[in-house]
C-alpha positions as CSV (number, residue, x, y, z in Angstrom):
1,X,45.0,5.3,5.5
2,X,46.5,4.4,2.0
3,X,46.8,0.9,3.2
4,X,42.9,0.9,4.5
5,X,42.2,2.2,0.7
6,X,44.1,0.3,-1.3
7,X,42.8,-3.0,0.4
8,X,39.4,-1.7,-0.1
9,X,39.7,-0.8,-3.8
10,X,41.5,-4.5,-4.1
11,X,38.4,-6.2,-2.9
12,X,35.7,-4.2,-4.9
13,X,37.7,-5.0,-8.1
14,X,37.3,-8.5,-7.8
15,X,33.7,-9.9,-9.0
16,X,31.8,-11.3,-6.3
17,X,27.9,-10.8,-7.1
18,X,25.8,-13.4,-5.1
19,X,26.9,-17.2,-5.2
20,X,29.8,-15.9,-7.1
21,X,32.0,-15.0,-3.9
22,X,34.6,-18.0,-3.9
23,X,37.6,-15.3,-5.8
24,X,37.3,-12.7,-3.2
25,X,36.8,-14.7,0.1
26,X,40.0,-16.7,-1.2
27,X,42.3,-13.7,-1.2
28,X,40.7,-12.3,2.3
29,X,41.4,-15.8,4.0
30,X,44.9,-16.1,2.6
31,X,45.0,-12.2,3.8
32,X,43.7,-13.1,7.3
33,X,46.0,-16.4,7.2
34,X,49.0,-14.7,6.9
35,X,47.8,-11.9,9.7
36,X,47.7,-15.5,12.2
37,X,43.9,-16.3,11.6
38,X,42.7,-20.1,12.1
39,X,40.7,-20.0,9.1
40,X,38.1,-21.9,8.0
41,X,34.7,-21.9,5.6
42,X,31.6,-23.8,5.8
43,X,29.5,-25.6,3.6
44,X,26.8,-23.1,3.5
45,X,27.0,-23.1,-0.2
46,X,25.9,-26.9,-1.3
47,X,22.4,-24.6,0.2
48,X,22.6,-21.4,-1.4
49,X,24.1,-23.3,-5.0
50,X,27.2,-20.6,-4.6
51,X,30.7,-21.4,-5.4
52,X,32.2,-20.8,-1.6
53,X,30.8,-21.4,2.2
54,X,31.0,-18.8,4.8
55,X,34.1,-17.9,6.0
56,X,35.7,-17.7,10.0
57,X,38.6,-16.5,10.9
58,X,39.5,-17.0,14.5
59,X,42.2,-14.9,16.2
60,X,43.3,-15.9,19.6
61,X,43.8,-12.5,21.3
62,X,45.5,-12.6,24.8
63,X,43.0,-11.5,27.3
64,X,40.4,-14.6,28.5
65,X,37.4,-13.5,27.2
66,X,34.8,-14.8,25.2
67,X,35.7,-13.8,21.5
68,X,33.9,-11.0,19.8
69,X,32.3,-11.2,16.9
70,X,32.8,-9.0,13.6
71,X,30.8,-9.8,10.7
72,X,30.2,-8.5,7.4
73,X,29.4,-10.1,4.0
74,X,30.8,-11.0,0.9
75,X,28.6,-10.9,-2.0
76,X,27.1,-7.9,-3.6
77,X,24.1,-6.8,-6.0
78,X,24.0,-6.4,-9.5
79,X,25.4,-4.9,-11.8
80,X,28.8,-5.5,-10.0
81,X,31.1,-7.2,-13.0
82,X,34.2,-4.8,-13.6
83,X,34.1,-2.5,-11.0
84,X,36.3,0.1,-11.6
85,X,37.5,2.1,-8.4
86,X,37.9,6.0,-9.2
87,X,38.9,8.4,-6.3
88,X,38.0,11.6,-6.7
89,X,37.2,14.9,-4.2
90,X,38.0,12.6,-1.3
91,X,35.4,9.9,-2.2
92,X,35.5,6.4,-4.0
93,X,33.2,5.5,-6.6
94,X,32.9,3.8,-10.2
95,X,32.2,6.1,-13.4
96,X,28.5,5.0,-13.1
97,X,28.6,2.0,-15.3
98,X,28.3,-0.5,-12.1
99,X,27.7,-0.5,-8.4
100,X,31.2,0.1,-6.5
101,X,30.7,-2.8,-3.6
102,X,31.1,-0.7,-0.4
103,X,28.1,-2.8,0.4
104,X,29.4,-4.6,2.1
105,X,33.7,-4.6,0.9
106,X,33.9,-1.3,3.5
107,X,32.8,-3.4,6.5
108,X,35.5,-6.5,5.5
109,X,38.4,-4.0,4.7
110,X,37.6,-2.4,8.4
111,X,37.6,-5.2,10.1
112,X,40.7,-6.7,8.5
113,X,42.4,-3.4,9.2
114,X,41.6,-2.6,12.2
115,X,43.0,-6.2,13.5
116,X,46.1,-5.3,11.5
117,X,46.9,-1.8,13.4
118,X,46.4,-3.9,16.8
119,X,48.6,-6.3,16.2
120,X,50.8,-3.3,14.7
121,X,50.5,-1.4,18.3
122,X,50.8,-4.8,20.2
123,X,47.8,-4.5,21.9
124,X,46.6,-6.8,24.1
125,X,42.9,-7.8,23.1
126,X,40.3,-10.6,23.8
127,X,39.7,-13.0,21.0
128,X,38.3,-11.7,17.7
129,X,36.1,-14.2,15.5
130,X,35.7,-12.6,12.0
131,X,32.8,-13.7,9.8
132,X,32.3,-12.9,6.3
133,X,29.0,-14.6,5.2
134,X,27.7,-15.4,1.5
135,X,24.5,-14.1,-0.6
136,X,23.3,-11.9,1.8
137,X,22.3,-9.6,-0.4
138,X,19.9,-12.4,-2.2
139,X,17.9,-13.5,1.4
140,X,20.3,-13.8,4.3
141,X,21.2,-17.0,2.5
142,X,24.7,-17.3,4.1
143,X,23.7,-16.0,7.8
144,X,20.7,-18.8,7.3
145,X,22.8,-21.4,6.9
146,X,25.8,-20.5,8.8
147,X,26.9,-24.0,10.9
148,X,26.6,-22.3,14.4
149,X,28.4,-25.1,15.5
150,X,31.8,-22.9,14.5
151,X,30.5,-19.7,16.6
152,X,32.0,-19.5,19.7
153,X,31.1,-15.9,20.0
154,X,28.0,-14.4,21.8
155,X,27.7,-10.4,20.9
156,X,29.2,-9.0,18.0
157,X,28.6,-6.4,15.7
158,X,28.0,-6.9,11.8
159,X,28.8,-3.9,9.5
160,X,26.2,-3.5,7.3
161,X,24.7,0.1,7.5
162,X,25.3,3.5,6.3
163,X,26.3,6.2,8.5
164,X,29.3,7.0,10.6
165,X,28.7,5.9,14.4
166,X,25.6,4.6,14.2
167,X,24.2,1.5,16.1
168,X,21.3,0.2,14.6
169,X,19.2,-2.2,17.5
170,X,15.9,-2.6,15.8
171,X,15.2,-3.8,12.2
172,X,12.4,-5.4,10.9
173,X,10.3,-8.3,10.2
174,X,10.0,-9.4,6.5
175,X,7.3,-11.6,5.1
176,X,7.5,-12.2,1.5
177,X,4.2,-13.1,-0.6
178,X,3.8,-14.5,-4.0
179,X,-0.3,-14.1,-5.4
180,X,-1.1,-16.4,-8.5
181,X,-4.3,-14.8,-10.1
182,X,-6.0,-17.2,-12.4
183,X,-8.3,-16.0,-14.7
184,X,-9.5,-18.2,-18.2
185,X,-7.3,-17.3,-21.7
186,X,-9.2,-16.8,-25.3
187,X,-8.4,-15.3,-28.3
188,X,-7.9,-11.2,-28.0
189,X,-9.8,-10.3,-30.8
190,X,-12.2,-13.1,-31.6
191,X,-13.4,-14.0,-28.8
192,X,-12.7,-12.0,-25.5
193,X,-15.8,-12.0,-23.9
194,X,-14.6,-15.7,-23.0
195,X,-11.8,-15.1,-21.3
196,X,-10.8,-13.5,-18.1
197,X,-7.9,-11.4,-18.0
198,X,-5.8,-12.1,-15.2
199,X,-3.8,-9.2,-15.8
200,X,-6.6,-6.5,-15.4
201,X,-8.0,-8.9,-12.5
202,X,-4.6,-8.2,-10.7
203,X,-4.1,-4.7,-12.1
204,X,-7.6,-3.8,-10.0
205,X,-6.2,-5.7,-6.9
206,X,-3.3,-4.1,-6.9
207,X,-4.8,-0.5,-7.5
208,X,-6.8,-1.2,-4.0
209,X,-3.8,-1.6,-2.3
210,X,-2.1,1.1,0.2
211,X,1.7,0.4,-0.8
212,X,5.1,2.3,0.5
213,X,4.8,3.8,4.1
214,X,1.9,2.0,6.0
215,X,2.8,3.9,9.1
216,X,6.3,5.0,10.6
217,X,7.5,1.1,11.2
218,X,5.7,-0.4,8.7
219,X,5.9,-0.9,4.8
220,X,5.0,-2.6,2.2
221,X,5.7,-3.1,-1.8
222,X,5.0,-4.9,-4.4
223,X,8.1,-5.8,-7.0
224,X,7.4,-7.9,-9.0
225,X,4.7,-8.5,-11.7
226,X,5.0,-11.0,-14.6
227,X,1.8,-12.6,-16.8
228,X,0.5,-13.1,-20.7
229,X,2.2,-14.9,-23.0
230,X,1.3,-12.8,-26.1
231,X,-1.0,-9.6,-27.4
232,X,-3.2,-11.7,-28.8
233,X,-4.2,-14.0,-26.4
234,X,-6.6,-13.0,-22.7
235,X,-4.2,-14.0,-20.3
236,X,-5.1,-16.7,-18.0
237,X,-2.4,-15.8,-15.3
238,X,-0.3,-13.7,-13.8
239,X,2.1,-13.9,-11.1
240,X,2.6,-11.0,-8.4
241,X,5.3,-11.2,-6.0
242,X,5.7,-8.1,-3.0
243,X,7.0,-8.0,0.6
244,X,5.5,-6.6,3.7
245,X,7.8,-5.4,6.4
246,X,7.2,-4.5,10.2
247,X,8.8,-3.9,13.5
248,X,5.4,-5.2,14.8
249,X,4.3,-8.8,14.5
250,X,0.6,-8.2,14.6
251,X,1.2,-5.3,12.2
252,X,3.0,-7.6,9.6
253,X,0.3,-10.1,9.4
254,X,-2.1,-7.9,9.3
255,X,-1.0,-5.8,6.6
256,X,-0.1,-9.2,4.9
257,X,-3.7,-10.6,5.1
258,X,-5.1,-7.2,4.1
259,X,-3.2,-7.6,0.7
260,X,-4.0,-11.3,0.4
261,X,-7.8,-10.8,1.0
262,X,-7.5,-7.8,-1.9
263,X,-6.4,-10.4,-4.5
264,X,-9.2,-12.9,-3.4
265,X,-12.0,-10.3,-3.0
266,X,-11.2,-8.7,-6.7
267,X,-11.2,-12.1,-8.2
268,X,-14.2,-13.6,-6.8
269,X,-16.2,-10.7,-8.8
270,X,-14.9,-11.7,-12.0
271,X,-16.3,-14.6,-14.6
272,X,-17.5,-16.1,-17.1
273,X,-20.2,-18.5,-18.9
274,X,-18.5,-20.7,-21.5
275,X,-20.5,-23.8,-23.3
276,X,-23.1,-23.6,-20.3
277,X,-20.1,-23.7,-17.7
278,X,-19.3,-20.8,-15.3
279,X,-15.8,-20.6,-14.8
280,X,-14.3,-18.0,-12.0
281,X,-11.0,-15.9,-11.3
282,X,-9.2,-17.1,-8.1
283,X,-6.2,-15.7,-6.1
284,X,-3.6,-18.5,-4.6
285,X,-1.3,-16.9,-1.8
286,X,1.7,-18.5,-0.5
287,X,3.8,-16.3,2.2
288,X,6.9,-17.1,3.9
289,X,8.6,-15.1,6.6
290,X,12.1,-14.2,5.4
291,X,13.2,-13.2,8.7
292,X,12.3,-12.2,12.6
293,X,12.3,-8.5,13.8
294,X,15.7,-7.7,15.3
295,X,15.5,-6.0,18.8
296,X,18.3,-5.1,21.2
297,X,17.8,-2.8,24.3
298,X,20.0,0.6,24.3
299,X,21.2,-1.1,27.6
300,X,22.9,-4.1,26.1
301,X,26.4,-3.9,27.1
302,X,27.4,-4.2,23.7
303,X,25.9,-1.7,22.7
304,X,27.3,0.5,25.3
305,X,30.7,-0.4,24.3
306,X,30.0,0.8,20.5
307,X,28.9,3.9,21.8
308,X,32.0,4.8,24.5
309,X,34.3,3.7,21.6
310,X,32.8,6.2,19.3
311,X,33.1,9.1,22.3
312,X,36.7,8.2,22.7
313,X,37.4,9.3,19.6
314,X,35.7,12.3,19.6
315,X,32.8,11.1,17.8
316,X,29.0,11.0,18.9
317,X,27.2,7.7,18.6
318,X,23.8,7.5,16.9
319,X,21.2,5.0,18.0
320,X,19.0,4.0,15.1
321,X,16.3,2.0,13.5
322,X,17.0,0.1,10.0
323,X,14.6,-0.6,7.8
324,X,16.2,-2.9,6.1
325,X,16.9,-6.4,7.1
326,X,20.7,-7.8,7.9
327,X,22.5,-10.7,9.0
328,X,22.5,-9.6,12.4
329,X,18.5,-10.5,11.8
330,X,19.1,-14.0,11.8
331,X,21.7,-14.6,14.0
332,X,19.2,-12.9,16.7
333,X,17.7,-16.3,16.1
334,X,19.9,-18.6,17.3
335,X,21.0,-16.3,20.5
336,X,23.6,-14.0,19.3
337,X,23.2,-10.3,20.5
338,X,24.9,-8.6,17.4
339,X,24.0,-4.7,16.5
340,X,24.4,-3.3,13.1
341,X,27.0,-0.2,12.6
342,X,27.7,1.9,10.0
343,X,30.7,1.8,7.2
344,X,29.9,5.2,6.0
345,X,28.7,3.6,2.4
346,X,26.4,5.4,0.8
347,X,23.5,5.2,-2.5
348,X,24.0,1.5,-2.2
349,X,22.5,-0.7,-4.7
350,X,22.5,2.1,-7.5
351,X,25.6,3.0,-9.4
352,X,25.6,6.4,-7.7
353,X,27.1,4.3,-4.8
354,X,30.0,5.6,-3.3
355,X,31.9,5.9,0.6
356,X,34.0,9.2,1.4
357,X,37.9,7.9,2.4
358,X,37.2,10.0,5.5
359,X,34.4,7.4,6.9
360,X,36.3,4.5,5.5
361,X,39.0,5.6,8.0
362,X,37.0,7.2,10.8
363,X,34.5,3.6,10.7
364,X,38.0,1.7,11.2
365,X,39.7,3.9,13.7
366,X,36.1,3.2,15.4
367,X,36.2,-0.8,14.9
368,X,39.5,-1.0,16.5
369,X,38.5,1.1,19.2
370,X,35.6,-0.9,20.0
371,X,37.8,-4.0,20.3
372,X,39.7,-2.5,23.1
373,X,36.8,-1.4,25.3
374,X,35.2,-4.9,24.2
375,X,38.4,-6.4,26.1
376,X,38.5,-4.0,29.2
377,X,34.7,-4.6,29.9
């Protein structure tokens, strides 16, 4: 266990925020290099504008089997310059002033440990193809432009999730939408009666809106809100940016539409007569769809192996729907059946983040258990 925590605080001290990930995949492909990895990286990054591609290790195993596949990803939000590992009551954190990285550093230290106690017992096991992936944590960015050509694996599991033994097989679809309201600027104070005020245009919209929890697989938000250019001036845009997630299709585009028709509704109502010439507020839409709902039956064989592994240990399995979305969203995509399980992280993306050493070693104990049903089945 000292090892499995010292590797782990080695990682989160190194600085890998998204497209900044080349310092830390470097030392965990020398690490998996010298464990007897084939090692390569790909050339996601000349996509994402990072500083390193993907990287896949490959170890041979001795039982002819399809490889498994073990993912988890390298980059990690802000603020995360400088982490600073404390232990204390039986927990790793930081002293506040960054995130500590367990998102996702816990799911690469598991996986490179748990390979290491195998080959440590000498146990026979089917191949193992490791993937750590770039900018996740910015879009999927590394999982969307992952050369598939270098998977040979079929089911995997990517750890990317909170709790101890859980097996998360659905997760939803995202659509992301970004609303230009246009209204017409003036001067504030001589002459506002001329202008329309985008802001208040969208600040209306947006009070229409039914935001958070639409219903108990469904959500949606808005994050991001930027217009004017100075007090003294009506402001003739402003730019609103949100997401709409949902485990249902028809939901998601619904909800979507509902939000886009707001904008275009409130707008319409508003304008103005200028030198003879009415001039209206508008509302232009664009939406892209960040990523497909991820669904796996309880009855996939994988996922059956995740939870045996778990009960040999004495622990109980949870089945469980994210709603969040994950690598494992993407590679659904292009045919790979790939679960999420948890690391035991928890209050990710705050600076409250911390994992308790206990998970960090029950999560591994788990991983490497889960390899050795994977090669009995």
């Amino acid at each position: 266990m000292d090892r499995l925590v010292e590797y782990f605080i080695s990682l989160v001290e190194i600085d890998s925020e998204s497209k900044n990930e080349k310092r830390v995949a470097e030392k965990i492909a020398n690490d998996l290099s010298e464990m007897g990895a084939e090692v390569i990286f790909d050339h996601a990054h000349h996509a994402t504008q990072g500083n390193v591609g993907n990287l896949i290790a490959n170890f041979k195993g001795k039982i002819n089997k399809t490889p498994l596949l073990l993912c988890a990803h390298t980059d990690t939000v802000k603020p995360g310059i400088g982490v600073k590992a404390i232990i204390e009551d039986g927990y790793i954190r930081t002293d506040g002033s960054t995130i500590l990285g367990s998102d996702d550093k816990a799911g690469i230290a598991q996986i490179v440990e748990a390979i290491r106690r195998l080959d440590e017992e000498g146990v026979e096991h089917a191949p193992i193809q490791v993937l750590f992936t770039i900018s996740e944590e910015i879009g999927l960015l590394g999982a969307k432009n992952l050369d598939y050509s270098l998977i040979d694996a079929k089911v995997g599991f990517a750890l990317d999730w909170h709790g101890v033994c859980s097996i998360v097989t659905h997760a939803p679809s995202l659509n992301i939408f970004e609303i230009v309201v246009t209204g017409k600027e003036a001067h504030a104070g001589g002459s506002p009666e001329k202008g329309i005020n985008a802001i208040q245009v969208t600040g209306e919209a947006i009070g229409k809106l039914k935001l958070g929890r639409i219903d108990f697989e469904t959500t949606a938000n808005i994050g991001n809100i930027k217009g004017g250019l100075a007090h003294n001036i009506v402001p003739k845009e402003c730019f609103v940016s949100g997401e709409v997630r949902s485990h249902d299709e028809v939901k998601l585009e619904k909800i979507t539409q509902e939000i886009i028709t707001t904008f275009k509704d409130v707008a319409s109502k508003y304008e103005v007569e200028v030198d003879s010439e009415v001039i209206k507020a508008h509302a232009h839409a664009h939406v892209l769809n960040d990523f497909a709902a991820l669904k796996i039956s309880e009855e996939e064989e994988i996922v059956k192996i995740a939870e045996n592994a778990a009960r040999n240990l004495g622990l109980e399995p949870a089945i469980e729907t994210g709603g969040g979305g994950s690598d494992a969203n993407v590679f659904a995509k292009h045919g790979l059946i790939v679960p999420i399980i948890g690391t035991g992280m928890n209050d990710v993306h705050s600076t409250h983040e911390n994992i308790k050493i206990e998970d960090l070693e029950n999560v591994t104990r788990w991983v490497v258990e889960i390899i050795k049903e994977y090669s009995k089945k």
